[in-house]
C-alpha positions in Angstrom: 10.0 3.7 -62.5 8.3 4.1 -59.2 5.1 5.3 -57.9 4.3 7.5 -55.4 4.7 5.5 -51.7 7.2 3.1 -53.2 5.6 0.8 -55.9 7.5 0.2 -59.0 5.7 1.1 -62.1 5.0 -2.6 -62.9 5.3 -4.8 -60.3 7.0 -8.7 -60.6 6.2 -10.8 -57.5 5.9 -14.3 -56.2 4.5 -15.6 -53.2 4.4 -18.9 -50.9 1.4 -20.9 -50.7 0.3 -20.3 -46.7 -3.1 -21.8 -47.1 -5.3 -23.3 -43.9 -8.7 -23.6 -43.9 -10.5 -26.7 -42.4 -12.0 -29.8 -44.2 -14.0 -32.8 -43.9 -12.0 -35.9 -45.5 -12.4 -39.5 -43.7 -14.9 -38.7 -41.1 -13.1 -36.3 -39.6 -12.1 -32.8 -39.2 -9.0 -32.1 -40.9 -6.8 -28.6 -41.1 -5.0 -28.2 -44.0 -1.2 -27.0 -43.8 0.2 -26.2 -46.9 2.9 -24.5 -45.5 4.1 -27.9 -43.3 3.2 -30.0 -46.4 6.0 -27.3 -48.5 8.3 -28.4 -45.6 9.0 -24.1 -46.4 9.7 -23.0 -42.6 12.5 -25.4 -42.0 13.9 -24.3 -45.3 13.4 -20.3 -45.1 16.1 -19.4 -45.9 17.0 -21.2 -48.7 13.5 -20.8 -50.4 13.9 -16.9 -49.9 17.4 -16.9 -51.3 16.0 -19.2 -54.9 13.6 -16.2 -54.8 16.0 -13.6 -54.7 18.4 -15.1 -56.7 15.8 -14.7 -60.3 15.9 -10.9 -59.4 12.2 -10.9 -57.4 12.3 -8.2 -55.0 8.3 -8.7 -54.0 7.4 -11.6 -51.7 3.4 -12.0 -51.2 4.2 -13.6 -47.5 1.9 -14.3 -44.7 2.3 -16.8 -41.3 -0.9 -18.4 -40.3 -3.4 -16.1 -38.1 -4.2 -19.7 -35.8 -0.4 -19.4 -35.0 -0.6 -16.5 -34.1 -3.0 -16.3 -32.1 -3.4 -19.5 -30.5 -5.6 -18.4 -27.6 -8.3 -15.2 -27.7 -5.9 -12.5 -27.7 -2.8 -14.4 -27.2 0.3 -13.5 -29.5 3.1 -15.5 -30.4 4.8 -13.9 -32.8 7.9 -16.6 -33.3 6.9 -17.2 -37.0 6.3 -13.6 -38.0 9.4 -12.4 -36.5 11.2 -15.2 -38.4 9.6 -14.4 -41.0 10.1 -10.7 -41.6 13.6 -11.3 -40.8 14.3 -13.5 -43.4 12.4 -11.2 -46.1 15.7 -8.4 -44.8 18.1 -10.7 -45.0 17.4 -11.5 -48.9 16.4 -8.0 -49.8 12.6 -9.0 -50.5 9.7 -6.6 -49.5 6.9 -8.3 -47.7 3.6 -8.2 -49.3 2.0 -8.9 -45.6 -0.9 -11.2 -46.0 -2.7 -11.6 -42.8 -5.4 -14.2 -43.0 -5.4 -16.9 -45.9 -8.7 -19.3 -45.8 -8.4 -20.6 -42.4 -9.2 -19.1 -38.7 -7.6 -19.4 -35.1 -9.4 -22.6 -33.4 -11.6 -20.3 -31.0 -14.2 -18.7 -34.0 -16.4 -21.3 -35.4 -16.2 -19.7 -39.3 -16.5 -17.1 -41.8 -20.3 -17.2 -41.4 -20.0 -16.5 -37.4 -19.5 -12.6 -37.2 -17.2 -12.9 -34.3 -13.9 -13.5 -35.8 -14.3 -9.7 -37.5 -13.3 -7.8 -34.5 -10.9 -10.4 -33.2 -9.4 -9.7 -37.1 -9.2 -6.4 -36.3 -7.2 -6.9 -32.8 -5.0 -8.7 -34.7 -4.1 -6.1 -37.6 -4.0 -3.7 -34.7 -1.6 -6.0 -32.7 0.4 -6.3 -35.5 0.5 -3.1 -36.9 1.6 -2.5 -33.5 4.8 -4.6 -33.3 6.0 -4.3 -37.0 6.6 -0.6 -37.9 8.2 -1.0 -41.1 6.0 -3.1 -43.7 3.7 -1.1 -45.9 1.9 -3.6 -48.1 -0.8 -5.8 -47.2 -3.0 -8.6 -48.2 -5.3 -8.7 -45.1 -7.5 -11.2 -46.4 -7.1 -13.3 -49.3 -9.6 -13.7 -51.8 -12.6 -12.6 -49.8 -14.6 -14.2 -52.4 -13.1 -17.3 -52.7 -13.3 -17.7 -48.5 -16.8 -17.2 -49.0 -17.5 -19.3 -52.1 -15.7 -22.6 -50.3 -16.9 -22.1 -47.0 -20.3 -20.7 -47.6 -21.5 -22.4 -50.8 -19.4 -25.5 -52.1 -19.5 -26.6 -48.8 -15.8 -27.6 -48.7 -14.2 -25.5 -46.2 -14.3 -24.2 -42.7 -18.3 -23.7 -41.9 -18.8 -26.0 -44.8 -22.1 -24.7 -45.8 -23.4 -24.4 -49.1 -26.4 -22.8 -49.6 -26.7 -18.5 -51.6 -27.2 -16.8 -48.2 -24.5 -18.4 -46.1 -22.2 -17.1 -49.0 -23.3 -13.8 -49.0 -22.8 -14.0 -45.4 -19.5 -15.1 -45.4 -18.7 -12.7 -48.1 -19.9 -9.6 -46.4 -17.9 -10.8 -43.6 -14.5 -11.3 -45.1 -15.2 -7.9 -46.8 -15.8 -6.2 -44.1 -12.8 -7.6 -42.2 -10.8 -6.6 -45.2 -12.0 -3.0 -45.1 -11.9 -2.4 -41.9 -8.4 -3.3 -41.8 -7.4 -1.5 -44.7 -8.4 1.7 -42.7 -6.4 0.8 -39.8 -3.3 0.9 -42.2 -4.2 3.8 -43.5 -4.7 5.7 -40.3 -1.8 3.7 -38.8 1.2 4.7 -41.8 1.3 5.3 -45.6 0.5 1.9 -46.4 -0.6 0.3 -49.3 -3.7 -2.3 -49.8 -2.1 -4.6 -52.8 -5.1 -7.0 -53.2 -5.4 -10.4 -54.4 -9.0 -11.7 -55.0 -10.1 -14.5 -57.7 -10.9 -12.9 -61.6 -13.6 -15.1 -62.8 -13.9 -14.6 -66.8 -17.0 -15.3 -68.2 -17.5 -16.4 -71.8 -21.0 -17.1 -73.7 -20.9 -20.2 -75.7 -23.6 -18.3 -78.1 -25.5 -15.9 -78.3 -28.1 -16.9 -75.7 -25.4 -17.9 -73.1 -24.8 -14.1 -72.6 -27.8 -13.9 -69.9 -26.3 -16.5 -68.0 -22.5 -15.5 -68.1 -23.6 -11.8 -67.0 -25.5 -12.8 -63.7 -22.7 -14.5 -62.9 -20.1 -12.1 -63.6 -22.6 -9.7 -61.4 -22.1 -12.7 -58.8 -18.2 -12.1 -58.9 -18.1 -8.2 -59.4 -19.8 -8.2 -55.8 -17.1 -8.4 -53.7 -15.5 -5.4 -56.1 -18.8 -3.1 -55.4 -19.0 -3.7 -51.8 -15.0 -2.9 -51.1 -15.3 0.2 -54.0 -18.8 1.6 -52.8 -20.2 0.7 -56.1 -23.9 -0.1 -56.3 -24.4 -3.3 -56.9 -26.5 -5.4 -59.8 -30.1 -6.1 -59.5 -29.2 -9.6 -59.6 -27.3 -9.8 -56.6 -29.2 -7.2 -54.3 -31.1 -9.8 -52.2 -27.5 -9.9 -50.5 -29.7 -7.3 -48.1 -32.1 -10.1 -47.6 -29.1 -12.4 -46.2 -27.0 -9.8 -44.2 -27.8 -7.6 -41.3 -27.8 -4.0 -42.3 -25.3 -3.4 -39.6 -23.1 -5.5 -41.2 -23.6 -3.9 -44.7 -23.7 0.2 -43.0 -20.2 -1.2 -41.6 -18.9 -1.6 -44.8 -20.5 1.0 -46.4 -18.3 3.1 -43.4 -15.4 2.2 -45.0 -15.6 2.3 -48.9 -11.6 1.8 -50.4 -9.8 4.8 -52.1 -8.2 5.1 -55.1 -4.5 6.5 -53.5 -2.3 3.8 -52.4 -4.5 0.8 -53.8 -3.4 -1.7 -56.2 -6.2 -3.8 -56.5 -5.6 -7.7 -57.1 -6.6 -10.0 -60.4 -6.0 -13.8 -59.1 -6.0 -15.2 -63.1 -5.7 -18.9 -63.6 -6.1 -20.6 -66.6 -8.9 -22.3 -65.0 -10.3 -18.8 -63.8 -12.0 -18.8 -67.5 -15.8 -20.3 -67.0 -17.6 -21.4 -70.4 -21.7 -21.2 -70.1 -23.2 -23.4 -72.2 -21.9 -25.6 -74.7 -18.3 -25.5 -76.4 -17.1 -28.9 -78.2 -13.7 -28.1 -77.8 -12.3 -26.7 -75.0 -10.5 -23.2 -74.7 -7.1 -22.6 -75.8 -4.4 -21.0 -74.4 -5.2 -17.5 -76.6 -8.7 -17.8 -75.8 -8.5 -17.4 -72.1 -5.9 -14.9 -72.3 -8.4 -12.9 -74.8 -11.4 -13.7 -72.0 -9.1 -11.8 -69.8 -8.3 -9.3 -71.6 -11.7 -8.5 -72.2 -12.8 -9.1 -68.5 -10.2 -6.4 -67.2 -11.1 -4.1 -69.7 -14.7 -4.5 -68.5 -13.7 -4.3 -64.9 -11.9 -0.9 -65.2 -14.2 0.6 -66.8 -16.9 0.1 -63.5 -14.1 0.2 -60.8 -11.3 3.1 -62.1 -7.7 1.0 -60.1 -5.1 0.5 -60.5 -4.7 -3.5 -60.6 -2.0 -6.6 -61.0 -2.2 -10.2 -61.8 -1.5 -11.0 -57.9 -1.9 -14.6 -58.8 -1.1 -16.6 -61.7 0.8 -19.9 -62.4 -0.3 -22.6 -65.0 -3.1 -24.0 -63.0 -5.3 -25.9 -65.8 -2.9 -26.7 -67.9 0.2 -28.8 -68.2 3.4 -27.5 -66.3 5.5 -27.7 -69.5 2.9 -24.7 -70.8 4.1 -22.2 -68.0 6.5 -20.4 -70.5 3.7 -19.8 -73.0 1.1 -18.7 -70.6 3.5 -16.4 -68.8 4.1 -15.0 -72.0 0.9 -14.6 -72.8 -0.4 -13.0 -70.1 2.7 -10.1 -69.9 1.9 -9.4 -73.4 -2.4 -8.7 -72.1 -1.2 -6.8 -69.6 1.7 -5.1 -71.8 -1.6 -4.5 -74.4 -3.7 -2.7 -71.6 -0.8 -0.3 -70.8 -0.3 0.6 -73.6 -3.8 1.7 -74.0 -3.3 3.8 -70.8 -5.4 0.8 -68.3 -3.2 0.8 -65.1 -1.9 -3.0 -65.1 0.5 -2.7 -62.9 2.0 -6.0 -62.2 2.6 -9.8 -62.0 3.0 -12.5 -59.3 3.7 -16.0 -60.2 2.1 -18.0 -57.1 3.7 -19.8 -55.7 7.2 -20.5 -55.6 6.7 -23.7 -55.1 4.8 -26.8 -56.0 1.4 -26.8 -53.8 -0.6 -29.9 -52.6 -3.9 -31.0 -53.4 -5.0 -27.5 -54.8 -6.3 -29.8 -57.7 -9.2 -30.8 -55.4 -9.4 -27.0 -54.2 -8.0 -28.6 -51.4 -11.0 -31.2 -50.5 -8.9 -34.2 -50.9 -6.2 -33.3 -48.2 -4.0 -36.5 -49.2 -0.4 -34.5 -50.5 -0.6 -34.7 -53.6 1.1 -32.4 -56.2 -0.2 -29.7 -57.6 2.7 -29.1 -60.1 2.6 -24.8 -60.4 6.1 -23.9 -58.6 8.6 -21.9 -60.3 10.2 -24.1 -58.5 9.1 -28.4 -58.3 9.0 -29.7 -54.9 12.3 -31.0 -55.0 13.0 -27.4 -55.4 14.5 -27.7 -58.6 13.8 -25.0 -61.2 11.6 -25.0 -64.1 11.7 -23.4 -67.1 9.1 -21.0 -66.2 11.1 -19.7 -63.7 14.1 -18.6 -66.3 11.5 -17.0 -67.8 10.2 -15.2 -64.7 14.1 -14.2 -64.0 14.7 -12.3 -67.1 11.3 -10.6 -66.7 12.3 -9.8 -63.3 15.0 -8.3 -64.4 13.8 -6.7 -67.8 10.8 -4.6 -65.1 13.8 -3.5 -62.9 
């Protein structure tokens, strides 16, 4: 049942939402908290135990990095010791995610190549206090941090133009990989990735032009962490970064042993070009996914997981179905010998104002917990229970 280094054979997980970048919203400067809008740290314990208590033994878990580091080199490491604690006392194994869309207050943004070795001080620092965890996340969605805070213009830098994104993108990769070598060279640790899974679909025929550049667009982030040479389309990204930057990366080009590379699939991670008069059903994204996988193990060769996944897109009483749905894909790819090695619901909560991707900082629910945010269960978490239990 397990792999080499300690990974079960198909991996069930769930995670809480840590997210905090910065956002514009009234005229102001705001940072988001979603872990004080969860109200999670003053109810640790009990969160951890509902976790637990459906047979999940994997926690995706990380403590914000501007906690941690409150001043330039400055540790406090209250929340992580709390943290990692907790994870022991309800027999979960910490998927260690070290920096999720946000920054300390002392780097200006993504797009400022400063933070990168103060990331690396801090996996380094860590690394050097914690001896026991083995999996890590060390930056979320690199493509996503880039995408909000390099082109939507929504987060952090708030820019939004191509070659602040593929700025910010070689950045957060380059953070990423550098890290992952220091765990490697540190212990037999694991990178278990999570990083957004667009899906592309044509409407017709002459739509397929337009979905591939843009699945080029989103494959990026894979060929610069894998050392895969990238599409024509995207290869002005050496017109937007310094080559230092890129050689950097190029240093450091992600293995295949101990790598369980990370599918972050939404219902709304399926993206229509051109024009559909009805909009996609539940079997047709699953189907886009399927298909999108399949695609990206053929150019890439990992092992991978659904490291994200909840009923984002569609309405909460659907969470059985897609769940379902997505278990039998990945069920459909083993059994074709791809490596699909896992689930993670995220998050085990309700989230707030994740509808707005976050712009609109106002509390509202985003209803995608296992669990509401009366911390109630759903039915999607009996579901998630007995396929804990049914992987065990």
């Amino acid at each position: 049942m397990n792999r080499p280094g300690g990974l079960p054979s198909f991996l069930v997980a769930c995670g809480e939402e840590a997210s905090d970048p910065l956002v514009w919203h009234d005229g102001r400067e705001v940072r988001v908290d979603e872990l004080a809008a969860s109200g999670h740290l003053a109810r640790q314990d009990a969160d951890l135990s509902d976790v637990a208590g459906l047979g999940v033994r994997w926690w995706r878990y990380g403590m914000p990095w501007r906690l941690t580091e409150p001043e330039p080199g400055v540790y406090d490491w209250t929340l992580w010791d709390r943290a990692l604690a907790a994870c022991e006392r309800h027999g979960l194994e910490p998927i260690v995610d070290l920096c999720h869309f946000g920054l300390p207050d002392h780097y200006p943004g993504f797009c400022d190549p400063a933070w990168i070795d103060g990331f690396a001080r801090y996996v380094d620092a860590f690394l050097a206090r914690y001896r026991e965890p083995r999996f890590f996340t060390p930056v979320n969605e690199p493509s996503i941090t880039a995408q909000c805070s390099g082109r939507w213009g929504i987060w952090n830098d708030r820019r939004a133009s191509r070659a602040d994104h593929l700025l910010a993108l070689a950045h957060c990769t380059l953070a990423n990989v550098e890290a992952i070598a220091r765990i490697d060279a540190d212990r037999d640790g694991w990178w278990v990735g999570a990083e957004a899974f667009g899906c592309h679909v044509a409407a017709t025929a002459d739509d397929e032009a337009t979905a591939q550049e843009a699945r080029e667009l989103e494959q990026l982030v894979w060929d610069l962490h894998f050392g895969v040479e990238p599409a024509p389309s995207v290869a002005d990204i050496a017109e937007h970064v310094p080559a230092s930057v890129l050689d950097r990366i190029a240093a450091h080009p992600v293995g295949i042993e101990r790598v369980l590379a990370g599918h972050d699939m939404y219902p709304v991670s399926v993206t229509v070009h051109g024009e559909r008069a009805e909009p996609l059903s539940i079997e047709e994204r699953l189907a886009a996914y399927d298909a999108e996988a399949r695609r990206w193990f053929a150019r890439y060769g990992r092992r991978f997981w659904v490291s994200e996944t909840s009923n984002l897109g569609l309405d909460v009483d659907d969470g059985p179905r897609w769940l379902d749905g997505l278990v039998d894909a990945l069920d459909g790819m083993r059994a074709d010998g791809l490596p699909a090695d896992g689930i993670c619901w995220y998050s085990r909560g309700d989230q707030y104002d994740w509808h707005t991707m976050l712009a609109r900082p106002v509390g509202e629910v985003t209803e995608v917990g296992l669990f509401d945010a009366e911390r109630h269960p759903r039915p999607v978490a009996r579901a998630y229970a007995q396929l804990a239990q049914s992987r065990t």
